[in-house]
PANU-685828 format. One record per residue (C-alpha): residue in one letter; chain; x, y negated, z. Coordinates in nm, 4 decimals, m for minus. Example, Ala and Ser with C-alpha at 12.3 -4.5 7.8 and 13.67 -1.06 7.14 Angstrom:
2
site rest: a kette: A east: 1.2300 north: 0.4500 up: 0.7800
site rest: s kette: A east: 1.3670 north: 0.1060 up: 0.7140
! end
This chain:
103
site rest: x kette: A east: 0.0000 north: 0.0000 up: 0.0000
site rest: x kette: A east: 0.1400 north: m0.3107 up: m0.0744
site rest: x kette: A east: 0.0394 north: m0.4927 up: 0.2097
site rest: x kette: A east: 0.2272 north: m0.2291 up: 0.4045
site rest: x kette: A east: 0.5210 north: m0.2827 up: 0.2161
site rest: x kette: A east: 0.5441 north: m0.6714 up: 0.2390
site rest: x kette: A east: 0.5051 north: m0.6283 up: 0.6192
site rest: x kette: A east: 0.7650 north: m0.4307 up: 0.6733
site rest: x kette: A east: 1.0458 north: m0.6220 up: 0.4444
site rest: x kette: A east: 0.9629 north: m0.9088 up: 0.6959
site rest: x kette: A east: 1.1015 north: m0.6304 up: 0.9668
site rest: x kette: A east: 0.7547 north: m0.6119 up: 1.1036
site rest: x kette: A east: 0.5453 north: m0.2284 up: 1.1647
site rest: x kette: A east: 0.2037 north: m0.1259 up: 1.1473
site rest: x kette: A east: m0.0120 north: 0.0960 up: 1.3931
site rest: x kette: A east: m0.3652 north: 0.1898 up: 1.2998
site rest: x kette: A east: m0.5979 north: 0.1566 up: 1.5756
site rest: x kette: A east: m0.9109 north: 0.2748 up: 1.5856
site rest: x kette: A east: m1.0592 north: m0.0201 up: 1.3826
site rest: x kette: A east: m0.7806 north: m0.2338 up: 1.2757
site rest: x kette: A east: m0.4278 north: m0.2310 up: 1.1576
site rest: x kette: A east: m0.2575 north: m0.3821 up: 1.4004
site rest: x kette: A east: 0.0873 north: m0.5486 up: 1.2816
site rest: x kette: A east: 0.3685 north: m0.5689 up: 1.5227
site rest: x kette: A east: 0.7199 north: m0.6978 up: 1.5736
site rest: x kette: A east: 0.9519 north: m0.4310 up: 1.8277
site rest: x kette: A east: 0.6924 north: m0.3135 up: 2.0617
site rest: x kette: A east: 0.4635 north: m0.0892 up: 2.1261
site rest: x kette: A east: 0.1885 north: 0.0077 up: 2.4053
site rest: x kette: A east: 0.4396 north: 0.2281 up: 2.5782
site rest: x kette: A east: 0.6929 north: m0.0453 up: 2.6314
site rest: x kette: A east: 0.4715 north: m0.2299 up: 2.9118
site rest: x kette: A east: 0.4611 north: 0.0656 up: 3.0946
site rest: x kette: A east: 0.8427 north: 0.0527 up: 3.2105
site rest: x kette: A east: 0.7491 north: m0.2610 up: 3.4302
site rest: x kette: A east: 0.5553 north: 0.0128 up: 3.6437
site rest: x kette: A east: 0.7306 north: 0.3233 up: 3.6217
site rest: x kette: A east: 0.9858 north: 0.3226 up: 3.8995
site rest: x kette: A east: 0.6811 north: 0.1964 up: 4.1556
site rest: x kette: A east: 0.3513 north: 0.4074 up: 4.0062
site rest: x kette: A east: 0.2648 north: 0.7319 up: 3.8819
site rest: x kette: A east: 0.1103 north: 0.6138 up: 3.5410
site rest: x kette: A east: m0.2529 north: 0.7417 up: 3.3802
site rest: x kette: A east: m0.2675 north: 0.6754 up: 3.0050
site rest: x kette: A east: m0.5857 north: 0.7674 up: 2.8056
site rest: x kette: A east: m0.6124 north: 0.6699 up: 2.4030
site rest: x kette: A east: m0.7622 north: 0.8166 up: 2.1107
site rest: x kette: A east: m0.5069 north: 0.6293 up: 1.8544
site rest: x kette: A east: m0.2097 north: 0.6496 up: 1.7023
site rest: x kette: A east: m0.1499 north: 0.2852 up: 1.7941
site rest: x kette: A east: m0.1715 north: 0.4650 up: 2.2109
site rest: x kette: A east: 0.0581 north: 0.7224 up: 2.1186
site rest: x kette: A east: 0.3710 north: 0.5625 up: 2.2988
site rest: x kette: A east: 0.1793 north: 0.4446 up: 2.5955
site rest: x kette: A east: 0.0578 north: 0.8152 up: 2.6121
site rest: x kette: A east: 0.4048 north: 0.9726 up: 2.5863
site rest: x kette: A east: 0.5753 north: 0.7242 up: 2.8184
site rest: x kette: A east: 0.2789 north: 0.7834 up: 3.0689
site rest: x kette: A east: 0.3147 north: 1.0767 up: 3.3559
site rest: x kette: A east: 0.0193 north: 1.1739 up: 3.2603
site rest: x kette: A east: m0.1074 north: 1.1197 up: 2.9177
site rest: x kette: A east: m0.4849 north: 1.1803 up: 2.7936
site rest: x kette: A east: m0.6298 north: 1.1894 up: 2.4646
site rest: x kette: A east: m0.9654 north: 1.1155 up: 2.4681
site rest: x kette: A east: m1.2251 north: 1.2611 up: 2.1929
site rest: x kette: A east: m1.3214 north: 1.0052 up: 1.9329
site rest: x kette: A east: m1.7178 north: 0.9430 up: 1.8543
site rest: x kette: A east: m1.6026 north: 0.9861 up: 1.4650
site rest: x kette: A east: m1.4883 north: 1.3124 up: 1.4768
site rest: x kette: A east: m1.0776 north: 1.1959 up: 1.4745
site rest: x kette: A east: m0.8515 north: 1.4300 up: 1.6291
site rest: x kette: A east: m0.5119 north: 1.2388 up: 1.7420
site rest: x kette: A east: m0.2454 north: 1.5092 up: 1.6081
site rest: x kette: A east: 0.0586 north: 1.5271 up: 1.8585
site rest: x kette: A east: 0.3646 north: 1.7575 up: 1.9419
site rest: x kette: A east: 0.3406 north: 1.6032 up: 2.3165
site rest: x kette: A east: 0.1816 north: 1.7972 up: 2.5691
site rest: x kette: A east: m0.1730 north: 1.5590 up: 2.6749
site rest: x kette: A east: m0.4884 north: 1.6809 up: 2.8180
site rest: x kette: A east: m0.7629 north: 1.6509 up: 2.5980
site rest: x kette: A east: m1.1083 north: 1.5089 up: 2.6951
site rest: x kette: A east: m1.4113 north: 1.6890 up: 2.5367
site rest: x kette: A east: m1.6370 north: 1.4412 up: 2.5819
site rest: x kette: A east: m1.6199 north: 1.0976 up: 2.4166
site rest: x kette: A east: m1.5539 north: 0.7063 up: 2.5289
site rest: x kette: A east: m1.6587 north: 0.6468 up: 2.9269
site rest: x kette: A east: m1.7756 north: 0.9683 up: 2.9776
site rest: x kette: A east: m1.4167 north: 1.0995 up: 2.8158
site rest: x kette: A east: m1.3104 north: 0.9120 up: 3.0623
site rest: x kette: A east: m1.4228 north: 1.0447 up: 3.3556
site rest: x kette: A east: m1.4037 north: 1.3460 up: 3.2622
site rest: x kette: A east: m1.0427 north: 1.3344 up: 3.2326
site rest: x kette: A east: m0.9772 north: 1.1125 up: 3.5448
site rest: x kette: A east: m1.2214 north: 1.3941 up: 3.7472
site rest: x kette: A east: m1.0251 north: 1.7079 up: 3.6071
site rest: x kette: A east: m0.7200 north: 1.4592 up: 3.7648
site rest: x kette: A east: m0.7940 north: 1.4213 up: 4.0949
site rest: x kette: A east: m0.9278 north: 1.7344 up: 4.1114
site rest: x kette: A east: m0.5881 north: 1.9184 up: 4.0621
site rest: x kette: A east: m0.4300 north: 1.6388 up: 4.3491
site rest: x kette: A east: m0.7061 north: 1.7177 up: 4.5787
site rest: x kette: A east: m0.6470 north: 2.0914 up: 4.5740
site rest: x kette: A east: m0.5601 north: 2.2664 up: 4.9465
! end
């Protein structure tokens, strides 16, 4: 795609999101996360590939299902929600503190 192309001669990258193609200089979701990682345990939940660093930076890394049907394809070890949005969610965040709350 040209577009593409003329973005990234100005030493710029694309992510698609989940409704826009989001155009970026060097960072990424993930990068944030090292403000917080020697003082939290970090929860990350996307459906993207735009949330794909954020995910694998994360301790614990969700992918949540999408409403259209789009599976985010990964090497990375995540937990998966089955259900979608909110309600993928909490479902994910339950199955968490579930496992912590064990005896």
């Amino acid at each position: 795609m040209e577009l593409i192309e003329n973005i990234r001669e100005r030493g710029l990258q694309t992510l698609r999101g989940g409704r826009f193609l989001h155009i970026l200089g060097d960072t990424d979701k993930g990068k944030p996360l090292a403000y917080f990682e020697d003082d939290y345990a970090i929860i990350a939940l996307g459906d993207r590939p735009n949330d794909l660093a954020m995910l694998e930076r994360a301790d614990i890394g969700v992918i949540v299902a999408s409403p259209d049907g789009y599976v985010l394809e990964t090497d990375g070890e995540f937990l998966r929600s089955t259900e979608t949005g909110p309600r993928g969610w909490a479902e994910a965040m339950t199955k968490i503190l579930d496992h912590f709350n064990k005896p």
